[in-house]
Structures are given as structure tokens and as C-alpha cells.
Backbone as CSV, one residue per row, in Angstrom:
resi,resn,N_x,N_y,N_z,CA_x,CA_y,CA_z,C_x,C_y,C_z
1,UNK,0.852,-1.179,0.000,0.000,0.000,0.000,0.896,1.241,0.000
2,UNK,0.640,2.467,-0.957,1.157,3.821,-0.870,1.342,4.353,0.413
3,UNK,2.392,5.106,0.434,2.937,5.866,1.475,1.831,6.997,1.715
4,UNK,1.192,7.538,0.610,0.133,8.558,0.537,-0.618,7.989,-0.325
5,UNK,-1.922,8.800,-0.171,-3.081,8.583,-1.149,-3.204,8.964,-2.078
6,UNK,-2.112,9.838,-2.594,-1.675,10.755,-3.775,-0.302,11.044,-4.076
7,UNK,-0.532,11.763,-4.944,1.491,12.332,-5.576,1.473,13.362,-5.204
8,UNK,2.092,13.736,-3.540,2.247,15.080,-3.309,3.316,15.633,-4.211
9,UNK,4.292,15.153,-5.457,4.770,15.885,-6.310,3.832,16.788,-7.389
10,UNK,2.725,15.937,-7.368,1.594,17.144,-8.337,2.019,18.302,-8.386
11,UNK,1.768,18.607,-9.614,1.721,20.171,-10.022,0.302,20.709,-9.355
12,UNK,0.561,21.832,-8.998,-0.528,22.719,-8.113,-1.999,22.698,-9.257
13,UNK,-3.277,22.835,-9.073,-3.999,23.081,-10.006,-4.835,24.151,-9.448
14,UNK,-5.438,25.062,-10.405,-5.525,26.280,-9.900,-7.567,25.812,-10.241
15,UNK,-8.381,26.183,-8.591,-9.540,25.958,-8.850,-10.244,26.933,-8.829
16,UNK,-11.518,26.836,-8.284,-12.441,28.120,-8.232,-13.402,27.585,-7.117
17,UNK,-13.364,28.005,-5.620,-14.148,27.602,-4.713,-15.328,28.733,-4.097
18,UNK,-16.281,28.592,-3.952,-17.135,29.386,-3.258,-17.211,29.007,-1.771
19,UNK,-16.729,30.352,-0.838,-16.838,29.618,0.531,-16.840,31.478,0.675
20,UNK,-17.211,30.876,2.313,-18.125,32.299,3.075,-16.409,33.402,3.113
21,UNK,-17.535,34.760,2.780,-16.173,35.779,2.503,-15.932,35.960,3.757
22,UNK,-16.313,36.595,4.767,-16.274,36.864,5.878,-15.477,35.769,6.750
23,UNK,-15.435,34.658,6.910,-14.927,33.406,7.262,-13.530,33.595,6.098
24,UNK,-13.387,33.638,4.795,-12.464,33.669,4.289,-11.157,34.871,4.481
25,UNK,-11.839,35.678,4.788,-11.107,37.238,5.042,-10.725,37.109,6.634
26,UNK,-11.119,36.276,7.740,-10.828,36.322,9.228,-9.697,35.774,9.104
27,UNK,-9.844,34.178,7.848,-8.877,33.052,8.410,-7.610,33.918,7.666
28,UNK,-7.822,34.578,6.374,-6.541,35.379,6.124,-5.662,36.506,6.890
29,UNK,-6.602,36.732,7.677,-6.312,38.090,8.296,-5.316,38.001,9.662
30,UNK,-5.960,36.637,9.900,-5.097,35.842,11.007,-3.920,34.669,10.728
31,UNK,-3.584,35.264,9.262,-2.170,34.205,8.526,-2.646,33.054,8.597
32,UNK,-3.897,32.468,8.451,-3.936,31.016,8.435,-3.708,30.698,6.488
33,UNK,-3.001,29.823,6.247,-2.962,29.489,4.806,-4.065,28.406,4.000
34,UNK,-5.138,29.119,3.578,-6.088,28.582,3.232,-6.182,27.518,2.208
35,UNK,-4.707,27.123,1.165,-4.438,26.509,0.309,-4.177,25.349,1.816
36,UNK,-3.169,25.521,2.385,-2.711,24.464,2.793,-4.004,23.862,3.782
37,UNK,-4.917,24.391,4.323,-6.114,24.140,4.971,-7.232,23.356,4.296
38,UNK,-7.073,23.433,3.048,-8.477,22.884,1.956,-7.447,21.536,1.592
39,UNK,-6.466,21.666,1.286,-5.354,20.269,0.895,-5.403,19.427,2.249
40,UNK,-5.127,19.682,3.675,-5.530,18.965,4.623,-7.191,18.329,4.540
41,UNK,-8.001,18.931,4.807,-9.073,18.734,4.701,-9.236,17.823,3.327
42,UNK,-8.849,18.047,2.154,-9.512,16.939,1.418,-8.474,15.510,1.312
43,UNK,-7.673,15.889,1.773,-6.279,14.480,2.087,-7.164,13.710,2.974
44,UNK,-7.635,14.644,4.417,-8.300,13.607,5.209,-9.651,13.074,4.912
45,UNK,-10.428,13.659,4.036,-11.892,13.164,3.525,-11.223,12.123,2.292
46,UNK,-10.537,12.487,2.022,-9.866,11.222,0.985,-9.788,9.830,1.423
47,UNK,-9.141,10.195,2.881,-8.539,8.364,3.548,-9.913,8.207,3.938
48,UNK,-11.022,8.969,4.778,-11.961,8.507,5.050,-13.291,7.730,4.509
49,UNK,-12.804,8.160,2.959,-13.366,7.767,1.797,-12.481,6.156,1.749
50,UNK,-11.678,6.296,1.227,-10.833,5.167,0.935,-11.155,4.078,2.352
51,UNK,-11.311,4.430,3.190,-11.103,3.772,4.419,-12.353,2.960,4.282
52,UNK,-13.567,3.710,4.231,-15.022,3.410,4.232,-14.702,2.605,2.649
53,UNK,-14.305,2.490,1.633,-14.414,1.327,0.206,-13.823,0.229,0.695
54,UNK,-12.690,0.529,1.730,-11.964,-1.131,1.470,-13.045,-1.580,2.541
55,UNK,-13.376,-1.186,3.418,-14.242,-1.590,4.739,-15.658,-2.412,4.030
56,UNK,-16.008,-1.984,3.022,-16.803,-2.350,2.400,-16.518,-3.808,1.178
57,UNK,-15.461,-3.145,0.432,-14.488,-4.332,0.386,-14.965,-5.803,0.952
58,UNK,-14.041,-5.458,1.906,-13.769,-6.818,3.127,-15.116,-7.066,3.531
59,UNK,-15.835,-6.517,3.955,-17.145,-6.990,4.612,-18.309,-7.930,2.958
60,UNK,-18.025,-7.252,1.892,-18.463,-8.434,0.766,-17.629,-9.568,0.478
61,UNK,-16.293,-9.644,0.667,-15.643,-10.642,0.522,-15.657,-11.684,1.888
62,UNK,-15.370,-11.297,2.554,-16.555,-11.809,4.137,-17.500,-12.682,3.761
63,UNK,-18.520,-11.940,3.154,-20.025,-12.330,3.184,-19.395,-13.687,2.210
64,UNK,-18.851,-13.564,0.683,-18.507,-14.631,-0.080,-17.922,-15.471,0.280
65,UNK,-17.326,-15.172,1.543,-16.180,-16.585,2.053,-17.244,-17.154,2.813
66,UNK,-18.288,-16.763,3.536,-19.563,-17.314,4.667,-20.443,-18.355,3.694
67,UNK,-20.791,-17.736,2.814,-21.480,-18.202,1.389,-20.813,-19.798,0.890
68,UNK,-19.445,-19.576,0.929,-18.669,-20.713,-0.072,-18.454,-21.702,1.425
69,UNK,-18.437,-21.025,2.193,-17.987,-22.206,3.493,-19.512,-22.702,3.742
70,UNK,-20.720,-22.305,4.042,-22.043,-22.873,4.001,-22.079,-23.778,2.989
71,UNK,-22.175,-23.697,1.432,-22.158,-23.945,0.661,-21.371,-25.728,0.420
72,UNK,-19.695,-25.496,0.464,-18.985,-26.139,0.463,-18.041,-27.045,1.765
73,UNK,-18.172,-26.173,2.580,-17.374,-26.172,4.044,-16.081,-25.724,3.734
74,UNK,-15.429,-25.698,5.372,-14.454,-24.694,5.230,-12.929,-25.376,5.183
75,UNK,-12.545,-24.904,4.045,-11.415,-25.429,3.506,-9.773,-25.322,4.653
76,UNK,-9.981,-24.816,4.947,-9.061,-24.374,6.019,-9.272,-25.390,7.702
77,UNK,-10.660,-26.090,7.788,-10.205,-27.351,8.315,-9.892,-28.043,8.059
78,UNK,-10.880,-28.742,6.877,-10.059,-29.861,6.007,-8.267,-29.813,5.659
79,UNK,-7.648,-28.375,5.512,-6.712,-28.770,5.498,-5.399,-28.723,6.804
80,UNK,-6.544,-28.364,8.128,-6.101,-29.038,9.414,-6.458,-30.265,9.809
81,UNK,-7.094,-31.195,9.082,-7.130,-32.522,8.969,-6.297,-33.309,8.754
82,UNK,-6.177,-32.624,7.556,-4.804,-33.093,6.609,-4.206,-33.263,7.395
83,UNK,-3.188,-32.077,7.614,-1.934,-31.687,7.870,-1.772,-31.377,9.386
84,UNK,-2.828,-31.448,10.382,-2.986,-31.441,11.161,-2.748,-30.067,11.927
85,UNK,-1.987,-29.637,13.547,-1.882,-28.661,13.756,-1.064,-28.089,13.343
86,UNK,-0.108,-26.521,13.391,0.711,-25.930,13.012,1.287,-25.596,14.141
């Protein structure tokens, strides 16, 4: 798995956001850096995103392994049968 969820080498891309002026003009006024504030914020809605797909992921592949072991039984005793303990 990536070190990041992205290529912080990206070239910058220049957007167009609508957000409250008044709120925008305080956080400037008080040196907060609003580029680097919206790049935090969507880095972390990013993993939380990503976090919530694999979670989802695993919980259907779950369900398919419950499915094939009902189905078939579970292969992973049979081959502590076999081969006995580890």
C-alpha cells in the first residue's frame, strides 16, 4: 500500500471555490494558509473515503467466504485434517 493517497509531487492546479467571505477574510487576516487548509481537509476526507471502500471491500468478501464455506465447508479445516496442527 502507498505511502500517501496521492502524488504530493503534483503540479498545483488552480480551482475556483465558493466559501463564506467573511470566514475567508478572518482566516486570512489571522495568517492562516487557506491553500494548505483545503489540501488537509480533502487528504483527510480522501482516507476517510478510501477507508469506508476497502471496509466495504472486506465486509463483501466476508459475506462470499460465509457463502462458499455454508455452501462447500471450510477449507481451512479440512486442510487441518490433513496436515494437522501448526
Amino acid at each position: 500500500m502507498p505511502d500517501s493517497l496521492f502524488d504530493r509531487s503534483a503540479r498545483k492546479l488552480a480551482v475556483s471555490l465558493s466559501i463564506n467571505s467573511d470566514l475567508y477574510a478572518k482566516a486570512q487576516a489571522s495568517g492562516i494558509d487557506a491553500v494548505q487548509i483545503v489540501e488537509a481537509a480533502l487528504e483527510r476526507a480522501l482516507a476517510a473515503r478510501t477507508t469506508e471502500t476497502l471496509r466495504a471491500e472486506i465486509r463483501q468478501d466476508m459475506e462470499a467466504l460465509d457463502r462458499y464455506i455454508a455452501e462447500h465447508g471450510d477449507p481451512a479445516a479440512e486442510l487441518r485434517e490433513m496436515y494437522g496442527p501448526v
